[in-house]
C-alpha positions in Angstrom: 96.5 102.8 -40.0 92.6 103.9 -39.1 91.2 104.7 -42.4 87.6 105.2 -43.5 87.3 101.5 -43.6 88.8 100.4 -40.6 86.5 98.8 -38.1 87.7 100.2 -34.4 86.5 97.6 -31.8 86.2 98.9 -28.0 86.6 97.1 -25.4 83.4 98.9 -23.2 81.5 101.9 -23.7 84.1 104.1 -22.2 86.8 103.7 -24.6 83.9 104.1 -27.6 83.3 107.8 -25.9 87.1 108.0 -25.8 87.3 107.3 -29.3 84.3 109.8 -30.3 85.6 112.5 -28.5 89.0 112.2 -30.8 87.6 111.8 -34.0 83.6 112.2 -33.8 83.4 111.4 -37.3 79.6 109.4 -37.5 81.2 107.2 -40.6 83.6 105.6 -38.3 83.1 101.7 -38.2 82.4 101.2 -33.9 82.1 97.9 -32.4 81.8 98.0 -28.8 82.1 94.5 -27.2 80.6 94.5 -23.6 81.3 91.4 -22.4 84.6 89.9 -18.9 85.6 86.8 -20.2 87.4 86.8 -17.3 83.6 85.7 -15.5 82.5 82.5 -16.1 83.6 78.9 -18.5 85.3 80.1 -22.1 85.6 77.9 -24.9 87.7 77.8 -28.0 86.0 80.7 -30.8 86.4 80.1 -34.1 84.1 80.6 -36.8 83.4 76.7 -36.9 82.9 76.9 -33.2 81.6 80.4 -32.7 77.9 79.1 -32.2 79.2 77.0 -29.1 81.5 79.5 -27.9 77.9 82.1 -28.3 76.2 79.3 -26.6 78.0 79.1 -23.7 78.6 82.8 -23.1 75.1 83.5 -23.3 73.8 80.6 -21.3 76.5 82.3 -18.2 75.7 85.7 -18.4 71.5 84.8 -18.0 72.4 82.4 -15.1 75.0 84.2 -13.5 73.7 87.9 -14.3 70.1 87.5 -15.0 70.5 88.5 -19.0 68.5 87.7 -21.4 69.9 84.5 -23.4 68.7 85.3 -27.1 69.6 88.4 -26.7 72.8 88.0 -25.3 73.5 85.3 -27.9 72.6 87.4 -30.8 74.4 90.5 -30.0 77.9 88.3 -29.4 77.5 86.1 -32.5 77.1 89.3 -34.3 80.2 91.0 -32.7 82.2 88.1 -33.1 81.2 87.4 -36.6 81.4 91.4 -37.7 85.5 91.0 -36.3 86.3 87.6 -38.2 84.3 88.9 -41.7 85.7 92.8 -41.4 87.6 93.4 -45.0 89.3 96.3 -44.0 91.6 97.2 -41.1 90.8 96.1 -37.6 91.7 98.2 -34.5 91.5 96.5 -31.2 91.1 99.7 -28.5 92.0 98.2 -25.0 92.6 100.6 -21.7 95.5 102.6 -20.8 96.7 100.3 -18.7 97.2 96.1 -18.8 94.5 94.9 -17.3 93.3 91.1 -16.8 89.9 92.1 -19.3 91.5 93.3 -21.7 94.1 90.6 -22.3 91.3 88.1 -22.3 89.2 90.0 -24.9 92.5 90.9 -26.9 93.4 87.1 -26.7 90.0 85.7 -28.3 89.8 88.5 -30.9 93.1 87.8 -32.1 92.1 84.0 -32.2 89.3 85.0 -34.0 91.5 87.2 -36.5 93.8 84.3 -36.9 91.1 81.8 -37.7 89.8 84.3 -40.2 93.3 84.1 -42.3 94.6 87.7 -40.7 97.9 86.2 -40.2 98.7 84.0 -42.7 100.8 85.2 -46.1 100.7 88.8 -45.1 104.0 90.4 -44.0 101.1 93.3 -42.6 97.8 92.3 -40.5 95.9 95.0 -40.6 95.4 94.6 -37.3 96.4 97.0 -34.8 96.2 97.7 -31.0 95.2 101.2 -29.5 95.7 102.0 -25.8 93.3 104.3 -24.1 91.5 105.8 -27.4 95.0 106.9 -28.4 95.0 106.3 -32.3 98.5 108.2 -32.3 100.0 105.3 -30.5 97.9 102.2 -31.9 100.4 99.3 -33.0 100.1 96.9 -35.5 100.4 93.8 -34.6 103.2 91.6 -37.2 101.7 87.6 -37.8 103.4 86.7 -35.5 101.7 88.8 -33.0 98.5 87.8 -34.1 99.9 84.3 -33.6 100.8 84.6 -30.2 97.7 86.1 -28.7 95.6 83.5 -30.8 97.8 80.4 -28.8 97.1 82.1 -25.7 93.2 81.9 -26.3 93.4 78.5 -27.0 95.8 77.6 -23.7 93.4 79.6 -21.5 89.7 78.2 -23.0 91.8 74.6 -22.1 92.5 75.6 -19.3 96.2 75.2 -19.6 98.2 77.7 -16.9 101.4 76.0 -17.1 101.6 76.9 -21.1 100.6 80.5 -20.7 103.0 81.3 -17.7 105.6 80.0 -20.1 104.2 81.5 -23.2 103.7 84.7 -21.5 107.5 84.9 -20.4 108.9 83.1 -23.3 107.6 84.8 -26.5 104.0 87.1 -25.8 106.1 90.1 -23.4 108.5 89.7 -26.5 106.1 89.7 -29.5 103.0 91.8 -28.0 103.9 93.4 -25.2 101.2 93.2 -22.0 98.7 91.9 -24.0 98.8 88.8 -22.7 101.0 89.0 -19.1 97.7 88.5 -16.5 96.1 85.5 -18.4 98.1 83.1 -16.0 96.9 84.3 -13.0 93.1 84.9 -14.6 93.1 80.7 -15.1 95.0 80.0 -12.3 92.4 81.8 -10.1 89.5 80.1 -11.8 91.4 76.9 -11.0 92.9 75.9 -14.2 95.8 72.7 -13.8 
C-alpha cells in the first residue's frame, strides 16, 4: 500500500531509522510522533477539539517534564493536523511487539482518521498498520477497524475501563488485532472507574 504519497507515521525515532534503513528514499512522507499518552490526563482529539486536546498535552509535558509549552503545543497540533488533513495513504508504524504506547497512540490516530471521514463510504481506508518498520507485513485496516480503535480513544479519554475491557474482548482482538488489548489496564492504572 506505501506509495510515493503515502504519509508513514512513527511512533518514535527508532522506528523512523527502522524505516530509513528499509527504503532510504529522502521523498518519503515521515512523521515521527514523540509523544506516551500513556503519561499524564488525555482528552477527546478531533479536529473541532484538537486545540484542547494540544492544550492539555502541552500544558503536562512542561509541568511534568520541564518542556517547553509553545513548543510542545505547536509541534503536536502540527502532527495531529498533518494525520487528519493527509490525502494520500496513511501508514501507522508501531513496534514489533504490543505494547501499552503504541495502542494509546494507534487509538487517537485512528480517532483522528475517523473524524477526518477515513472510514466512512470507503470499502478501503487507506490506512494501514506496520509492525516494527516491516512494510512487507503492514495491514490495512477495513472501516470497521478504523472504527474500533477510534471508540477505544474516546472510552479511554473518558475514562471508561469497564467499556474497553469489553470492547477489547468483544470486537477490537477480533477486528484489529493487539492494537488495542493493554488500554484497559493503561486507565485502570491511572485510576479510571
Amino acid at each position: 500500500m506505501a506509495g510515493p504519497t503515502t504519509l508513514h507515521v512513527t511512533y518514535g525515532d527508532v522506528l523512523a531509522d527502522a524505516l530509513a534503513r528499509i527504503d532510504p528514499d529522502p521523498e518519503r512522507h515521515v512523521l515521527v510522533v514523540r509523544e506516551a499518552l500513556r503519561d499524564g490526563p488525555v482528552v477527546d482529539v478531533t479536529m473541532d477539539e484538537l486545540d484542547a486536546f494540544v492544550d492539555v498535552r502541552a500544558r503536562h509535558l512542561a509541568r511534568a517534564h520541564g518542556a517547553d509549552e509553545s513548543q510542545v503545543a505547536a509541534e503536536l497540533g502540527e502532527a495531529w493536523t498533518r494525520i487528519a488533513s493527509h490525502p494520500g495513504d496513511v501508514v501507522l508504524h508501531v513496534d514489533a511487539d504490543p505494547c501499552v504506547d503504541c495502542a494509546a497512540f494507534l487509538a487517537a490516530a485512528l480517532r483522528v482518521l475517523q473524524d477526518a471521514a477515513r472510514a466512512l463510504a470507503r470499502s478501503a481506508t487507506g490506512v494501514s498498520i506496520a509492525r516494527g518498520g516491516d512494510l512487507r507485513a503492514a495491514v490495512e485496516l477495513r472501516p470497521r477497524d478504523v472504527a474500533a480503535g477510534a471508540g477505544a480513544w474516546r472510552m479511554l479519554a473518558a475514562g471508561d475501563v469497564a467499556g474497553l475491557r469489553l470492547a477489547a474482548r468483544d470486537q477490537l482482538e477480533r477486528t484489529a488485532p493487539g492494537v488495542i488489548a493493554d488500554l484497559p489496564e493503561l486507565l485502570a492504572s491511572r485510576g479510571g472507574s
